[in-house]
C-alpha positions in Angstrom: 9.2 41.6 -55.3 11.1 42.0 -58.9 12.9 44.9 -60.6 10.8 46.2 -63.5 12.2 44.4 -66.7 16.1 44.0 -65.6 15.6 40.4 -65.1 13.2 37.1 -66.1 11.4 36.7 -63.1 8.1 34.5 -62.1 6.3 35.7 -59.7 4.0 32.8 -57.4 2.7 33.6 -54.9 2.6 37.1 -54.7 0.7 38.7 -51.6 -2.3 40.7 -53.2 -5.0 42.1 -51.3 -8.3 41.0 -52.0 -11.7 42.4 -50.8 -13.9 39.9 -50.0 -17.6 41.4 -48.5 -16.6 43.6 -45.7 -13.1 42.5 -44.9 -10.1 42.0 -46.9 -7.8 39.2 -47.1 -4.4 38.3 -48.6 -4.5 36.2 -51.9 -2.3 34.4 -53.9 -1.7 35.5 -58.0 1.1 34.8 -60.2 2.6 38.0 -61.9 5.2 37.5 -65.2 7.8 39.7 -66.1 9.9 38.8 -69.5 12.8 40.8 -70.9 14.4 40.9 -74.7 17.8 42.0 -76.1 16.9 41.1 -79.6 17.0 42.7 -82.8 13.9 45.0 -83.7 11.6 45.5 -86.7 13.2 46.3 -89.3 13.2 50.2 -90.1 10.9 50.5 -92.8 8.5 49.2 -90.4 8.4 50.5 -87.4 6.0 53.2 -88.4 2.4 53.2 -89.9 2.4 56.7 -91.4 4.9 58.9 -92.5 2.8 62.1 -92.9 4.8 64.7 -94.4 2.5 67.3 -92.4 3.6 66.5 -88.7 1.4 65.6 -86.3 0.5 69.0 -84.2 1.1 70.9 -86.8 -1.9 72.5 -86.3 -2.3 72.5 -82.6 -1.0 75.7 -82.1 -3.3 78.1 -84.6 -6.5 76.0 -83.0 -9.6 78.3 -82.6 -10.6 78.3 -78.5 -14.4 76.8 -78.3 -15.8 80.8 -77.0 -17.9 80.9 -74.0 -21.7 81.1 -74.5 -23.8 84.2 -73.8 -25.3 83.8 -70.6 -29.2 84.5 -72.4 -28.2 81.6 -75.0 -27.2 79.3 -72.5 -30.5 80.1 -70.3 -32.3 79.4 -74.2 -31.0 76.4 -75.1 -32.0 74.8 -71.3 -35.7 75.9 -71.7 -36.0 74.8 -75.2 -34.1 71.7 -73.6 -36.6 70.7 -70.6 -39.8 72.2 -72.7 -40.7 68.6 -74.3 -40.2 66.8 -70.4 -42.0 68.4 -68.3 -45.9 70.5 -67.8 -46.8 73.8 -68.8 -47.0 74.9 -65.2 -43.9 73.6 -64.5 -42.3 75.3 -67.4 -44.0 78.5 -66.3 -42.5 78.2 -62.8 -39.1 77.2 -64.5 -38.9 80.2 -67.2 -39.4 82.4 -63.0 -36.8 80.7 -62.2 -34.0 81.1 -65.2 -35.5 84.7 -65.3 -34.4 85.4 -61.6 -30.9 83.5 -62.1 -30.0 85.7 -65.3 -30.5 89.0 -63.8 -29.0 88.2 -60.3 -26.7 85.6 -59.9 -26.0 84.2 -63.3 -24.4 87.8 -64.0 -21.9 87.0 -61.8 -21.1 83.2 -62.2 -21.0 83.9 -66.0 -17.9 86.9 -65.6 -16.0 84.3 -63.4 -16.6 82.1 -66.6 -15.2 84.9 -68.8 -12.2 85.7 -66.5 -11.5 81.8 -65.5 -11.1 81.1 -69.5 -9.1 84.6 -69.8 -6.6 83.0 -67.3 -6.3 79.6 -69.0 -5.9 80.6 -72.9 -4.3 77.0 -73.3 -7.4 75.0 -72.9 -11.0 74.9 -73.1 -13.5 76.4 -70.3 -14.6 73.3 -70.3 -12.2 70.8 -69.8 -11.5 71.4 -65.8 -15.6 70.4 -65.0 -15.3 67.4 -67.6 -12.2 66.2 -66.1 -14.2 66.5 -62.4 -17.1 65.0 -64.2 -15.4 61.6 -64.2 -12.4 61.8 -61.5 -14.5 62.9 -59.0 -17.2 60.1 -59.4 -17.5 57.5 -57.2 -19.1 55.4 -59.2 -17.8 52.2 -60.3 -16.2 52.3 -63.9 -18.0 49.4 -65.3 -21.3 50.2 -66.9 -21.4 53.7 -66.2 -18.5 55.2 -67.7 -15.9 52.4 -70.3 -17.8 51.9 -72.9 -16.3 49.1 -75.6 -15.8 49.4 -79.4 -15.7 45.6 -81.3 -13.6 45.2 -84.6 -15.0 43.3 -86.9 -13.5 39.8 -88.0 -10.5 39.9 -90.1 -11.3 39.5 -93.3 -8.9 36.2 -93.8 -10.6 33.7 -91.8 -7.1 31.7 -91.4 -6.1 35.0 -89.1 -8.7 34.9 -86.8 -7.1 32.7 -84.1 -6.2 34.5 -80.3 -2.7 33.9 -81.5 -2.0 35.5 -85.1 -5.0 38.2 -84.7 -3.4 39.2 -81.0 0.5 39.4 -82.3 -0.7 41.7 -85.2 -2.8 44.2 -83.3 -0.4 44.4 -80.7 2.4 45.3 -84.2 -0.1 47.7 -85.2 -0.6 49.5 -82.0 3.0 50.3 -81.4 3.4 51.2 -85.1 0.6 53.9 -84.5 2.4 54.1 -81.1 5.7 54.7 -83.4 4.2 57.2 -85.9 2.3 59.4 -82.8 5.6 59.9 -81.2 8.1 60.9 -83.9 5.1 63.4 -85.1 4.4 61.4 -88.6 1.1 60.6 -87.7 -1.5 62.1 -90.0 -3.3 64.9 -88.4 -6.5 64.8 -87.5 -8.7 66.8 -90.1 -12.6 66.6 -90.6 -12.3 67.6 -95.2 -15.7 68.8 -95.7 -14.7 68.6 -99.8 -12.6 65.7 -99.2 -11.5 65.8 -103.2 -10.4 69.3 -102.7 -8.5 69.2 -99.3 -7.3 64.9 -98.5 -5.2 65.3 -101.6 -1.3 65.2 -101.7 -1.2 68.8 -103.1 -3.2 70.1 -99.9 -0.3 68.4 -97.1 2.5 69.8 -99.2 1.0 73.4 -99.4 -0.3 72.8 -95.5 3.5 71.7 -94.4 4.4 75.1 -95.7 1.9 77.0 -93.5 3.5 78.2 -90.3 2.1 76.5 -87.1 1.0 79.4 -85.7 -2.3 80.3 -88.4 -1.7 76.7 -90.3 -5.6 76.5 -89.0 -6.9 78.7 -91.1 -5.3 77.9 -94.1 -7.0 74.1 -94.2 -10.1 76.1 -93.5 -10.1 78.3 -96.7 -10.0 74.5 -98.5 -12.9 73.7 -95.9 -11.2 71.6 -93.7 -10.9 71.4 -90.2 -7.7 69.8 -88.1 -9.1 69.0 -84.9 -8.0 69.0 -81.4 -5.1 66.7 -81.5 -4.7 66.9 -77.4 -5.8 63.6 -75.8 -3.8 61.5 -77.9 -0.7 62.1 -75.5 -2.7 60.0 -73.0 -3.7 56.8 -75.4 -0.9 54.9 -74.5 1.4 54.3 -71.2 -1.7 55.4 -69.3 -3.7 54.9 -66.5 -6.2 55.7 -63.9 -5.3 56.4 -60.4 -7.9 56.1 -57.9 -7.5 58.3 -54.8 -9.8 58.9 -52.4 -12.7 62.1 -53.2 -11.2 62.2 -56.8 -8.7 60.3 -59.5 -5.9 61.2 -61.1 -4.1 60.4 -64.5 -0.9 59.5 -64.9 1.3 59.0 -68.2 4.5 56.6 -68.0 5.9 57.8 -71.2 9.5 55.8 -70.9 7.8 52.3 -70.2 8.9 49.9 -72.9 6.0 47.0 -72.3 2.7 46.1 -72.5 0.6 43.8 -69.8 -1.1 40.7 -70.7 -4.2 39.4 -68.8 -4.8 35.6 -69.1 -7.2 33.7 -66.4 -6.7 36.4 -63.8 -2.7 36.3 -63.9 -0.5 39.1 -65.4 2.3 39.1 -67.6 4.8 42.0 -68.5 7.1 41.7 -71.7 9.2 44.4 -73.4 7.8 45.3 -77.1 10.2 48.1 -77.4 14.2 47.6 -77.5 16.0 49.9 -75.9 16.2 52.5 -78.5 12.6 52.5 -78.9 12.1 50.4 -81.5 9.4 47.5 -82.0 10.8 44.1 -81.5 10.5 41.5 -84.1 7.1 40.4 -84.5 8.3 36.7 -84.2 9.6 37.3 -80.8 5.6 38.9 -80.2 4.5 35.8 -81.7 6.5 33.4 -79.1 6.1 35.4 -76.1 2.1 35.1 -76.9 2.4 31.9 -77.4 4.2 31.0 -74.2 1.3 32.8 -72.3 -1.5 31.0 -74.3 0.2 27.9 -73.3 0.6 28.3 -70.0 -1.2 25.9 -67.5 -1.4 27.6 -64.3 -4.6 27.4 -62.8 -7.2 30.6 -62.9 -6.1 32.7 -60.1 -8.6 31.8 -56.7 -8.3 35.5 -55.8 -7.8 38.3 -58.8 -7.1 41.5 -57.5 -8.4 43.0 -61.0 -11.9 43.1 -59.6 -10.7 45.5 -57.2 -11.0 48.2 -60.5 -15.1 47.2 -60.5 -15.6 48.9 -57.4 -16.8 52.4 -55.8 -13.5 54.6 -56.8 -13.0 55.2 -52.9 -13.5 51.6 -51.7 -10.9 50.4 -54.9 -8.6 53.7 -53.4 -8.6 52.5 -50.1 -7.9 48.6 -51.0 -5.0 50.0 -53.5 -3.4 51.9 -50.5 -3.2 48.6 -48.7 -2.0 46.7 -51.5 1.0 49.3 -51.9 1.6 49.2 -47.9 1.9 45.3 -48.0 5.0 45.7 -50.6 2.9 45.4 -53.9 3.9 48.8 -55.6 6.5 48.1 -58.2 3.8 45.5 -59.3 1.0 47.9 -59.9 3.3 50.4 -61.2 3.8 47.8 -64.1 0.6 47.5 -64.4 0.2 51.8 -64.4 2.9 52.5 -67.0 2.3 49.5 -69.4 2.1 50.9 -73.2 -1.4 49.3 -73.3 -3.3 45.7 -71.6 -4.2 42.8 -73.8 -6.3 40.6 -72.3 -6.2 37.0 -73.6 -9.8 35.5 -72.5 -11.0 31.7 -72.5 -14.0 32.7 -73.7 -15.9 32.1 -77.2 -18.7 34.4 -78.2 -19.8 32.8 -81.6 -22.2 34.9 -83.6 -24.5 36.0 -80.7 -24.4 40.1 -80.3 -25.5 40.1 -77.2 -23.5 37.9 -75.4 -20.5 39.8 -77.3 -21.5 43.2 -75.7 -22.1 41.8 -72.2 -18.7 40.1 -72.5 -16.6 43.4 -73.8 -18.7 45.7 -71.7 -18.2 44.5 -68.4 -16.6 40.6 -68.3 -14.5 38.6 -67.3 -14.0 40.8 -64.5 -11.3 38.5 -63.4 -9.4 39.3 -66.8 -9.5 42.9 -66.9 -7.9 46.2 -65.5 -10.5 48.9 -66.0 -8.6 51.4 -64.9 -6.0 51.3 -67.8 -6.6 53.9 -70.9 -7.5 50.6 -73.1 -7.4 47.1 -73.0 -7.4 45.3 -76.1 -9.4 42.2 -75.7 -9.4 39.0 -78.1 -11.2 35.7 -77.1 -10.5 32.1 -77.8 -11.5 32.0 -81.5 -10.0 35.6 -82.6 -13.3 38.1 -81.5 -11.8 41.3 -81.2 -12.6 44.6 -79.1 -11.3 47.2 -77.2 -12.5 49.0 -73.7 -11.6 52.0 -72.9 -11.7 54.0 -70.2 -13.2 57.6 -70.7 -11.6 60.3 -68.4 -8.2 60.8 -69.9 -10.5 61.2 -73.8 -13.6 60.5 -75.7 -14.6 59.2 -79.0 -11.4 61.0 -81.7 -8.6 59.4 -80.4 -10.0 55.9 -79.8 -12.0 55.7 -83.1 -8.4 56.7 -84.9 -6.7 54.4 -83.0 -9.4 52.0 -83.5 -9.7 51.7 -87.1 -6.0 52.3 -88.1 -5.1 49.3 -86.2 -7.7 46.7 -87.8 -7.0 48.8 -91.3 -3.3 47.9 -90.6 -3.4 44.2 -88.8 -6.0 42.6 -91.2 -3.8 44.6 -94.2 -0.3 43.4 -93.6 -0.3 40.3 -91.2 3.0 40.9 -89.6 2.2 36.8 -88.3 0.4 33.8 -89.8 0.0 29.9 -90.9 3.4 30.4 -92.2 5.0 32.6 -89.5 8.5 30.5 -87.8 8.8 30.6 -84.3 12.0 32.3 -83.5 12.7 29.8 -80.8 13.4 32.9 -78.3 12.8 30.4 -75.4 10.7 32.0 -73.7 9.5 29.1 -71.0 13.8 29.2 -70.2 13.4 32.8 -69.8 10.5 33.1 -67.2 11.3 31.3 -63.9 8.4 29.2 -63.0 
């Protein structure tokens, strides 16, 4: 066992439990922990926005999504079902919804009204969609993570694993950066986008007290939106437990985990104030990884997060019992996974989305809020998975960070190692 980041440790032969058909047996798999005292990023860029309207500056003034009438809701699931099913059967349905709304449906629908009374800090619907997915026993992959692929960087001389991985990874903790200190733009669908994305509308929206800021962007017909998930993009995980999952945010961790043939590796990004390392350090450290010859581990304990959510619960529990904890903590807290794949996927599109969607297994930690994935020649995609948020926070995060990487290339052909020595610093 190792201490977090304190030290440089290799880890060989490492006691991971490993389903294998109906029993379970004890494998073997190497697990990497590197640590940096170094200088950071310089100041000026250690952040991708500095909006002068923070953040959640709207959060607060948000309009509550209002219950529906019980008669529209009844509406909207006959009109719904009409297209699907016989007349009969429609006939025999509209009994049914009749019956419900005069008898039952009364009463379900003022537990509604009082259950979203008590809870005027969320949405009536956010306890079933959390259940939706954390009580599911269904595995992860292919019914819930879905995948988003960035396109090539523009700059063909970029596109290797190396140069493309160390400048998303630099972008993500510069949006990382800008979400925490609160300088990250807001959120805001502009319906007249030359009226309201203009520098006169932030300075007049800064101005605007948090509490009704809301409805001043909508008198300029534009509409902050729910800000809420973001808090869980990074540092965070999926537990699974038996009957229903939990999810945890590790907002002090300091690293990211790296996936490469079914081994993991842990490395600091952020010094200990916080602050992005230097991106030639990133650049060494990724190179030390892609260089590494260990063979593919015989036994990953990553396809564990592929299975039924109790069977993967169950197989975790042991894992922790036989003194693996402090490894899948690191694992849990890491700011985000990047997994390094041997893979190349050429110009087919199908072999792509099979490939992001749901392989390498071996490579991957489903469970994690996203994994950034890059193949051997520089193919880029993230998969995410889809309890802890839907489609506002990754899409942001999405397209800031290939706006940003394929904009400023932090590394390249001309990038000097920084000789931080990194094979010295990892004890094989």
């Amino acid at each position: 066992m190792f201490n977090c980041l304190k030290y440089f440790h290799t880890h060989s032969g490492t006691n991971f439990l490993y389903k294998n058909g109906n029993s379970f047996i004890i494998s073997k798999s190497k697990f990497i922990s590197f640590r940096l005292c170094s200088s950071s990023l310089r100041a000026k860029d250690q952040f991708l926005q500095r909006s002068i309207v923070p953040t959640n500056h709207f959060q607060d003034s948000l309009p509550r999504l209002p219950v529906p009438e019980l008669e529209k809701t009844c509406e909207r699931y006959l009109t719904a079902i009409k297209p699907l099913i016989s007349a009969e059967k429609l006939q025999k349905t509209q009994q049914i919804v009749n019956k419900f709304k005069s008898e039952e449906g009364k009463e379900f629908q003022e537990e509604l009204k009082a259950l979203n009374k008590r809870n005027k800090h969320t949405s009536y619907i956010s306890g079933p969609w959390f259940d939706m997915y954390l009580k599911s026993r269904l595995p992860l992959v292919l019914n819930f993570n879905p995948f988003l692929a960035f396109k090539d960087d523009p700059k063909p001389k970029y596109n290797t694993q190396l140069f493309r991985s160390t400048n998303m990874i630099i972008s993500s903790l510069r949006f990382l950066k800008s979400l925490r200190e609160n300088v990250l733009e807001p959120e805001v669908f502009h319906l007249n986008p030359e009226k309201s994305d203009t520098a006169s509308f932030r300075k007049i929206m800064r101005l605007i007290p948090r509490s009704f800021s809301w409805y001043g962007a909508y008198l300029y017909k534009a509409f902050p939106l729910d800000m809420s998930q973001f808090s869980n993009l990074f540092n965070s995980t999926r537990i699974p437990q038996p009957g229903k999952d939990r999810l945890q945010v590790f907002p002090e961790a300091r690293h990211i985990v790296v996936l490469r043939k079914g081994h993991f590796y842990v490395f600091d990004v952020l010094d200990e104030d916080g602050n992005i390392i230097p991106p030639s350090h990133i650049y060494d450290l990724i190179d030390h990884i892609l260089t590494d010859a260990e063979a593919p581990s015989s036994h990953p304990i990553s396809i564990l997060t592929t299975e039924n959510r109790d069977v993967w619960a169950n197989a975790r529990g042991q894992l922790e019992k036989i003194g693996n904890s402090e490894q899948l903590r690191l694992i849990d807290s890491a700011i985000f996974a990047l997994a390094l794949d041997e893979e190349e996927l050429g110009d087919d599109l199908v072999k792509s989305a099979h490939h992001m969607l749901h392989g390498p297994v071996h490579n991957r930690w489903f469970d994690k809020s996203f994994t950034l994935i890059i193949t051997k020649e520089g193919k880029a995609a993230i998969n995410f998975e889809h309890a802890w948020g839907d489609g506002v926070a990754v899409l942001r995060y999405f397209n800031e960070v290939f706006a940003d990487s394929t904009k400023n290339h932090f590394v390249g052909p001309k990038t000097v190692p920084a000789n931080v020595d990194a094979a010295h610093r990892v004890k094989n």
